[in-house]
C-alpha positions in Angstrom: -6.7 20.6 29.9 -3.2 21.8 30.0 -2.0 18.5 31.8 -3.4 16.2 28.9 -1.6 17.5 26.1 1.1 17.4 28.2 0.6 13.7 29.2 -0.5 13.0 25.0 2.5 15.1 23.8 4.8 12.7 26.5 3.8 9.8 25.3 3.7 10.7 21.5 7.2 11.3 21.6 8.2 8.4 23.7 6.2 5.9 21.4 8.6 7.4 18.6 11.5 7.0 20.3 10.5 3.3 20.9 9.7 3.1 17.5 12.7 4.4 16.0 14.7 2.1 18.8 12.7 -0.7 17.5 13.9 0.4 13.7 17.2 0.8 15.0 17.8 -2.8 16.9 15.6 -4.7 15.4 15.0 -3.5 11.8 14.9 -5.6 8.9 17.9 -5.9 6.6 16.1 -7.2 3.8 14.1 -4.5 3.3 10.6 -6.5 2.8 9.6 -5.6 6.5 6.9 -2.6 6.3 7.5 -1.9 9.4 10.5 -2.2 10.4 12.5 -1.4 7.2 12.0 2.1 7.3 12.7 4.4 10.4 10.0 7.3 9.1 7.4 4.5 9.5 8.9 2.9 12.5 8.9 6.0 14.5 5.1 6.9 13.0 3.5 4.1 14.2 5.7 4.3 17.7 4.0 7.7 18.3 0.3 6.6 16.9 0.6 4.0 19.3 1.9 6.4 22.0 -1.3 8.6 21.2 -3.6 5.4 21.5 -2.1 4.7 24.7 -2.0 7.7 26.5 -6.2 8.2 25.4 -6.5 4.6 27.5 -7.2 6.3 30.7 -9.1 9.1 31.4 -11.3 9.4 34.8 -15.0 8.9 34.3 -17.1 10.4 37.2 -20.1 8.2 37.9 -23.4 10.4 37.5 -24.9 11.9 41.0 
């Protein structure tokens, strides 16, 4: 139980740190891009992505 949290928390944090990097080198300079225009966002939907990747593979035992 402990070890999943762990492994969510891990990649919450890197998906906002790829989403802030993405904000950071990428961005937009115009300022029209939802995205990418502001780094709160940015690094939000870095870490939901983060969470929906780290719930990708969990081990499923097959039933007796």
């Amino acid at each position: 139980m402990r070890s999943t949290w762990l492994r969510r928390s891990l990649f919450v944090i890197a998906g906002g740190a790829a989403g802030f990097a993405y904000y950071w080198y990428v961005g937009c300079a115009s300022g029209t891009c939802p995205i990418s225009s502001n780094p709160y966002i940015s690094t939000a939907y870095g870490g939901l992505l983060g969470f929906v990747l780290s719930t990708g593979k969990n081990k499923v035992t097959p039933p007796a």
